[in-house]
N, C-alpha and C positions, 0 to 999 in steps of 0.2 A: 839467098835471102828473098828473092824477088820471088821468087819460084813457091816462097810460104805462103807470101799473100798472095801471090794468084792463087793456090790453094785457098785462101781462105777467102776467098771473096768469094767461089767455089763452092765452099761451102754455107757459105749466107746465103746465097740464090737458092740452094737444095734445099734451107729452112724454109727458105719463102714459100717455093714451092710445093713441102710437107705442109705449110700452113694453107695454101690454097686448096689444094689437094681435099685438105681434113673439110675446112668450110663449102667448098661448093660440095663435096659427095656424103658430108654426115647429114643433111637432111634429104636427101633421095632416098639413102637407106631404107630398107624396111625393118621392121622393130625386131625380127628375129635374122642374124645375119650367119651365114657360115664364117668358119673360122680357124679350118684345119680341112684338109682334103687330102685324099688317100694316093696310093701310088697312080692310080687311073686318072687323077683330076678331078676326081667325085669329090663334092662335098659328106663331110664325117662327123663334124662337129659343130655344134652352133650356139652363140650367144647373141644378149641384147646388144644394139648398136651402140651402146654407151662404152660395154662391158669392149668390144672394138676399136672403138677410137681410142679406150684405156692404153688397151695392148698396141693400135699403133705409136701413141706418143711414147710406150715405156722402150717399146723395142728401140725406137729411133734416139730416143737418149742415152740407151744405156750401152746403145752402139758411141754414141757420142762421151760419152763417159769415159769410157774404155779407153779411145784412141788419142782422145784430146787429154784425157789424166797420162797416157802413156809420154806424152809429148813432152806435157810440164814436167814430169818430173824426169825427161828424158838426161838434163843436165848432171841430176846428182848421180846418175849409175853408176857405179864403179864398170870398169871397162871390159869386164869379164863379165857382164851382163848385155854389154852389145855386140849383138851379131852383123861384122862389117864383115867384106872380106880386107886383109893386111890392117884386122883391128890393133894391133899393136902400136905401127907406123900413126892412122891417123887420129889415134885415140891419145898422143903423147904428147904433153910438153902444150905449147899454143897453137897446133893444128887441132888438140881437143877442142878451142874453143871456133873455131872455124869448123866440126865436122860436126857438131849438134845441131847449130840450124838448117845445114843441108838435112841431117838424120828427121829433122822435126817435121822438114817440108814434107819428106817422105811419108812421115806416119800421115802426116794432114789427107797428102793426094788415097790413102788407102783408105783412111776413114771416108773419105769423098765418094769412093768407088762402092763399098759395102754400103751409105746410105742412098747412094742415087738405086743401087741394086733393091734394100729394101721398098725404096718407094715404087719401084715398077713389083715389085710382088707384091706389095699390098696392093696397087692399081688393077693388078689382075685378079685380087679378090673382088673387088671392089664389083668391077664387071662385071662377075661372076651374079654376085649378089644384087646388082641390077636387071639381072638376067639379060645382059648384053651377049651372054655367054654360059652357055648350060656347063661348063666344066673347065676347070685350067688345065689345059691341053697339055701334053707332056712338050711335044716338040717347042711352042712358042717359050714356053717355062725354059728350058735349056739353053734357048738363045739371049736373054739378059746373062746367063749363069757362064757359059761359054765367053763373052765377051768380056765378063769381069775376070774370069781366069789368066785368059789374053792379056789384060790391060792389066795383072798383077805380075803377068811373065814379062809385061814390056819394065814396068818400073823394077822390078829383083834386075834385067838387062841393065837398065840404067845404074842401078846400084853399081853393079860389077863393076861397067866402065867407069863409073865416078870414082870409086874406090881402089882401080888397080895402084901400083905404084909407080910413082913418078920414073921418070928414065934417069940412070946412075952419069953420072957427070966423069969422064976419066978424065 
């Protein structure tokens, strides 16, 4: 349980964040922005900075949509719609109601991780389109992306251990 709101405290700071983020760098902007970039890093597509800020608020919500709907309604799933491992064991009886909010912490810290990720890739558009930076370089792009990999192998890690089953009593 503690483990949720530190997730979610988690993820208010990454709001905050996203909102700093959008007001100090939506008036630097210049009126036509890139907004898709090709395997090379090149810029390929471009819109107005409005048509930008659009697309970062819809991504970041509907990333938040997604994980934070998954969560609420984490409670009602029949148990054969969650993937534990020994889902049977802690999906049963009153450790059901003990294994959802650890389950929810879970979704929390992943949604955490996929929006701290989207805001460093829209950051590196961002510069892009300051011309802090002629192109999003493949290698710098791959190290946010590698790290989130990482830090979804560390939590599935923790899963496992949280979920193995208890030691039999003879």
């Amino acid at each position: 349980m503690e483990d949720r709101r530190l997730a979610q405290r988690v993820f208010l700071a990454l709001v905050v964040l996203a909102i700093i983020q959008q007001f100090y760098y939506f008036p630097q902007l210049p009126e036509k922005v890139a907004i898709h970039f090709n395997f090379r890093g090149l810029p390929d597509n471009w819109a107005r900075r409005e048509t930008f800020a659009a697309i970062f608020w819809s991504v970041l919500g509907l990333n938040t949509l997604i994980f934070l709907g998954i969560s609420r309604l984490l409670p009602r799933f029949p148990g054969a719609l969650v993937n534990i491992p020994n889902r049977d064991y802690w999906l049963s009886g009153e450790r059901r109601s003990q294994t959802i909010p650890v389950l929810q912490g879970y979704v929390w810290w992943i949604n955490n991780l996929t929006f701290a990720l989207l805001l460093i890739v829209f950051q590196m558009s961002i510069r892009v389109n300051l011309r802090e930076k002629e192109t999003v370089a493949a290698a710098p792009f791959w190290v946010p992306v590698a790290i989130y990999i990482l830090a979804l192998g560390y939590l599935v890690f923790r899963m496992y251990r949280r979920f193995r089953l208890p030691p039999r009593d003879f």
